[in-house]
C-alpha positions as a Python dict, from the first residue, in 0.01 Angstrom:
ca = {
    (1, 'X'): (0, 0, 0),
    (2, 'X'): (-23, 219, -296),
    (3, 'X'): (-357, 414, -351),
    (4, 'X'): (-519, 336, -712),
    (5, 'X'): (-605, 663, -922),
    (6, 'X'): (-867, 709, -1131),
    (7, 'X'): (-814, 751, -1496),
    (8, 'X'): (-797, 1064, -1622),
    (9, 'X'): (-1184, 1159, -1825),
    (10, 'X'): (-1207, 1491, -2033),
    (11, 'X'): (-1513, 1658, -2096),
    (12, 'X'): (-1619, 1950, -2284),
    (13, 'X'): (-1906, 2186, -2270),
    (14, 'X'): (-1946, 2415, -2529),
    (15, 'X'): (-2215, 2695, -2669),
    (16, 'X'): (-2279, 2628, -3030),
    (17, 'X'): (-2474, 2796, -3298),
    (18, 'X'): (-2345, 2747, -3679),
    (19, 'X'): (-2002, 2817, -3700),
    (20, 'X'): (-1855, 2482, -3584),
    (21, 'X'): (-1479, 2587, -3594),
    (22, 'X'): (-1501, 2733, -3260),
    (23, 'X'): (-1501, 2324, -3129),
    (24, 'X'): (-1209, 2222, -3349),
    (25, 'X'): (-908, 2414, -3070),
    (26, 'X'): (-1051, 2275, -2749),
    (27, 'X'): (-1038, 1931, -2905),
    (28, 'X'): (-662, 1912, -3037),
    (29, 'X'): (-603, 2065, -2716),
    (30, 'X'): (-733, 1841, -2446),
    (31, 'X'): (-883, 1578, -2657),
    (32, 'X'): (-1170, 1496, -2427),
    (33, 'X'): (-1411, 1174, -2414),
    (34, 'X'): (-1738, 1357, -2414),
    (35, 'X'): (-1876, 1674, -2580),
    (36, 'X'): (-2153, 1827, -2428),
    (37, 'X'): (-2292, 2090, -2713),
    (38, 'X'): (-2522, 2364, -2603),
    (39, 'X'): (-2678, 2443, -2918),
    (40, 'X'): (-3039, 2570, -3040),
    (41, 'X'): (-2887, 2499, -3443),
    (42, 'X'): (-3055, 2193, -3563),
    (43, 'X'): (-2829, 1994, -3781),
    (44, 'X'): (-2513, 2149, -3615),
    (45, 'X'): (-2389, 1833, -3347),
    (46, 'X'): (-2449, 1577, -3675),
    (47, 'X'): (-2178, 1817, -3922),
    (48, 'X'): (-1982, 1827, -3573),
    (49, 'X'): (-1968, 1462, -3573),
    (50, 'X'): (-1886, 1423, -3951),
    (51, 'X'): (-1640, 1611, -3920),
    (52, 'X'): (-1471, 1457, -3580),
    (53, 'X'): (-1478, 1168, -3822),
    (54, 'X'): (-1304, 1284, -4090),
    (55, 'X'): (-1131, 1677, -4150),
    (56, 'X'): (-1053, 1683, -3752),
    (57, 'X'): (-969, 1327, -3687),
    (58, 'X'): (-638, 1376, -3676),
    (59, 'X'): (-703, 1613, -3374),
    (60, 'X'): (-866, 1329, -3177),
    (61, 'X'): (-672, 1137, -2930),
    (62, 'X'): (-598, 772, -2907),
    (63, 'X'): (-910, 657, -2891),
    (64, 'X'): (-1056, 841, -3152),
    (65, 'X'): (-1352, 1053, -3228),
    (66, 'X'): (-1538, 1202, -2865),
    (67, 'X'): (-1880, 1109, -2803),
    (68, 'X'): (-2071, 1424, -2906),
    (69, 'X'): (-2401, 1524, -2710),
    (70, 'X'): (-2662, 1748, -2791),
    (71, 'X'): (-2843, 1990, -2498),
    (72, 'X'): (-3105, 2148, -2696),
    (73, 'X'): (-3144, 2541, -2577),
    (74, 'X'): (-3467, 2623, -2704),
    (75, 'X'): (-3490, 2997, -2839),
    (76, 'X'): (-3195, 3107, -2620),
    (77, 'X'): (-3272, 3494, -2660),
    (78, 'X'): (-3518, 3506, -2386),
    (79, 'X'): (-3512, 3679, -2019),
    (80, 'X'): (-3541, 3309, -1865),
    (81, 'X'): (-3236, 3157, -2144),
    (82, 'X'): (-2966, 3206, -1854),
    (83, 'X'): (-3133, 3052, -1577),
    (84, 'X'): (-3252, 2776, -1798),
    (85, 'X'): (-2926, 2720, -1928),
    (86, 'X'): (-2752, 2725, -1573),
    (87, 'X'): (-3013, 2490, -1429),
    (88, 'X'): (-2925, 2253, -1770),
    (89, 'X'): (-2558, 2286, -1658),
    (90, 'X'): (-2618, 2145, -1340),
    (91, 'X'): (-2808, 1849, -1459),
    (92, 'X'): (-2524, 1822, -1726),
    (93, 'X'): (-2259, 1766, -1419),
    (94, 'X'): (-2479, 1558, -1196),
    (95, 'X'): (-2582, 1303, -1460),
    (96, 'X'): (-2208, 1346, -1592),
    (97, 'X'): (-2092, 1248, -1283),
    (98, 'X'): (-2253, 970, -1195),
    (99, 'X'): (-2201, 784, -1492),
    (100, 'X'): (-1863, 811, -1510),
    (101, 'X'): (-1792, 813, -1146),
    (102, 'X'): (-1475, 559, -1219),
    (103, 'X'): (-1258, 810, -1321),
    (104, 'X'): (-1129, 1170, -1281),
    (105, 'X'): (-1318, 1389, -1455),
    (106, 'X'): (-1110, 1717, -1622),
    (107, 'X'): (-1372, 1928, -1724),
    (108, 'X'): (-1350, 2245, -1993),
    (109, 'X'): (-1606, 2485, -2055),
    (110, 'X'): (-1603, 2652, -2352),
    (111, 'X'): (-1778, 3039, -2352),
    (112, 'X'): (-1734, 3087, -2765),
    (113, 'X'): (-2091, 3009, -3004),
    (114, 'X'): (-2435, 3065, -2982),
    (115, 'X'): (-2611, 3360, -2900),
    (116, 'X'): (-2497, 3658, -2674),
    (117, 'X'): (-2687, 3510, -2411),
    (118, 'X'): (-2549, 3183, -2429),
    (119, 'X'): (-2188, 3250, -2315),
    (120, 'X'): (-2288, 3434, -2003),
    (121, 'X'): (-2452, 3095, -1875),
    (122, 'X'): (-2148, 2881, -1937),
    (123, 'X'): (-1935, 3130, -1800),
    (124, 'X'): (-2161, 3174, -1458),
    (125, 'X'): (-2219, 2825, -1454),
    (126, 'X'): (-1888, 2731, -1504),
    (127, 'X'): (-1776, 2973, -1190),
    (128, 'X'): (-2026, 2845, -949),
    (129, 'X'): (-1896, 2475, -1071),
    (130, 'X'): (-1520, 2611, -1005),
    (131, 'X'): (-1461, 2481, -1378),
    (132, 'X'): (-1222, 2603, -1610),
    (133, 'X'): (-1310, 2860, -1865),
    (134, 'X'): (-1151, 2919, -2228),
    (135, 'X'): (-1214, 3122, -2510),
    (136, 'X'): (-1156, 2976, -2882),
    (137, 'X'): (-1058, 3135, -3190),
    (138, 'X'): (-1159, 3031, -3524),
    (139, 'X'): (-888, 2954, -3733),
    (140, 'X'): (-996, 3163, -4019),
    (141, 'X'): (-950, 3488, -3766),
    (142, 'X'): (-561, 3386, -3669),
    (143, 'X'): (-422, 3225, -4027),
    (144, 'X'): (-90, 3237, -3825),
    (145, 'X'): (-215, 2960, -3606),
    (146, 'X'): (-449, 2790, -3857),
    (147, 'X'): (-210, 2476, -3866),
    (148, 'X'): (-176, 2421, -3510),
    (149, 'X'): (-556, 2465, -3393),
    (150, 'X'): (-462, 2402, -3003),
    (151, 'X'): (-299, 2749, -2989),
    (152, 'X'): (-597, 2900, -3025),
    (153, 'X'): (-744, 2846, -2732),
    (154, 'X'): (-706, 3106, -2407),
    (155, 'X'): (-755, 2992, -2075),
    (156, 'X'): (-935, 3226, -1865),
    (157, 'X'): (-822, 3144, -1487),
    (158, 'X'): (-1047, 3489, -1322),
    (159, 'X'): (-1386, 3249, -1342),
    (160, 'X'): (-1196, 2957, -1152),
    (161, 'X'): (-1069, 3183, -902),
    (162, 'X'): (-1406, 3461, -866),
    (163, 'X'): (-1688, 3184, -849),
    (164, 'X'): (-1548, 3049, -482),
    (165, 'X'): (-1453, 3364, -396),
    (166, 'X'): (-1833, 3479, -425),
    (167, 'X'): (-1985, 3209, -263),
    (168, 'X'): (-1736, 3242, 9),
    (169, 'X'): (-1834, 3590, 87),
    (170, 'X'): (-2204, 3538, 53),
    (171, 'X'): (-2213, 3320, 281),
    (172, 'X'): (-2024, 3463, 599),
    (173, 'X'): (-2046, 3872, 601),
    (174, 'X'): (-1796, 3772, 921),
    (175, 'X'): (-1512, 3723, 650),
    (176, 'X'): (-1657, 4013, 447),
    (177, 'X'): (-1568, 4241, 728),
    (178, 'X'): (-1282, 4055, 792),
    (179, 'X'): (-1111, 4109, 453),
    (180, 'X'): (-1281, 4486, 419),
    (181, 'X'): (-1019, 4580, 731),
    (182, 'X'): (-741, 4374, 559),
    (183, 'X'): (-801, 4580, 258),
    (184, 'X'): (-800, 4914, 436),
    (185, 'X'): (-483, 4882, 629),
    (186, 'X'): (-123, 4923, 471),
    (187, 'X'): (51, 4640, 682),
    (188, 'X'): (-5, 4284, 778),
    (189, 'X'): (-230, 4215, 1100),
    (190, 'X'): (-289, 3956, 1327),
    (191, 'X'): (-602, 3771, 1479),
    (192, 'X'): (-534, 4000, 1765),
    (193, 'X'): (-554, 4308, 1629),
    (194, 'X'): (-868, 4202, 1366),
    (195, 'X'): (-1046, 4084, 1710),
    (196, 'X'): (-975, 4431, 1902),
    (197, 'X'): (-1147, 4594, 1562),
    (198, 'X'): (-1412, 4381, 1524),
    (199, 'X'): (-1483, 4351, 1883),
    (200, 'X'): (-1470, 3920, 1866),
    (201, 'X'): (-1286, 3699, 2012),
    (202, 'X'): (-931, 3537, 1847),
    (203, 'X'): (-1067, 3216, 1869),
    (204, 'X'): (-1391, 3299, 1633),
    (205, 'X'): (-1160, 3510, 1433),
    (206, 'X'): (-898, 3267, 1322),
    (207, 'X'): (-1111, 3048, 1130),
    (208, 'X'): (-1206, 3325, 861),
    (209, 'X'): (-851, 3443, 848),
    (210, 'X'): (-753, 3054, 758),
    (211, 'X'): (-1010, 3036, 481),
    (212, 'X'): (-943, 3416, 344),
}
């Protein structure tokens, strides 16, 4: 009996503020479903949409234009913006995920637009969420590329790979000591020797090792 797969969803979630171009790479390169636009720019997610239905169209996929969505950062400038911003992240996913919990959700998070401030949450967010991260250039900055907007997007891999990594370690200083003697030696041990330095037993030993 075969097992049924979910259809394949793409969703974006990007920082905006007034230059718009930064969207236009992400969508010729994954053309997603949904775009989730962090923005405190009034007026920016309609000229988003006008333009999704005309000057970037072409960029869209098969089913044409994404649904674009507006999270309204208010003043993002502020000691509090990050944590706000995280905490509207997470409410982002959660509702995200329920409602379209018949399919596989591929989800993109964009850390180019808005303010300073504004990055740094999507980036953190997107780490703790173990989400992929990219970086967008405006076509305006990279002529060369101007024609073929999916090129300018970089993938940044280190926030996929550090945000597990740091919850891992916070949560068991057992595997922090662990991989500190891993680090500090010049040759491959095993659970033997790691349990005659930390003074454990193998058997409470060998399930850090597994997960490190």
């Amino acid at each position: 009996m075969s097992v049924r797969t979910k259809p394949k969803f793409r969703v974006l979630l990007n920082p905006l503020g007034s230059s718009i171009e930064v969207l236009l790479p992400p969508i010729a390169k994954w053309q997603p479903a949904v775009i989730y636009c962090f923005t405190s720019m009034e007026g920016v997610v309609e000229s988003v949409k006008e333009h999704l239905n005309h000057s970037w169209r072409s960029h869209c996929g098969p089913d044409g234009p994404p649904e674009v969505r507006e999270i309204w950062i208010d003043e993002p400038w502020k000691e509090n913006t990050i944590p706000d911003m995280m905490e509207d992240f997470d409410n982002v996913v959660r509702e995200a995920t329920k409602e379209f919990a018949d399919y596989d959700i591929e989800w993109h998070v964009g850390i180019t637009g808005g303010t300073n401030m504004m990055p740094v949450a999507m980036a953190l967010s997107a780490s703790n969420h173990s989400f992929p991260v990219f970086y967008a250039t405006e076509a305006r900055h990279n002529p060369k590329l101007a024609a073929t907007p999916r090129e300018l997007v970089l993938e940044l891999p280190l926030f996929t790979q550090w945000g597990p990594g740091v919850q891992f370690f916070s949560k068991s200083s057992a595997a922090s000591a662990i991989f500190a003697i891993l680090l500090s030696e010049d040759k491959p041990m095993t659970v033997h020797e790691l349990a005659l330095r930390t003074k454990k037993s193998e058997k409470s030993i060998y399930p850090h090792t597994k997960l490190l």
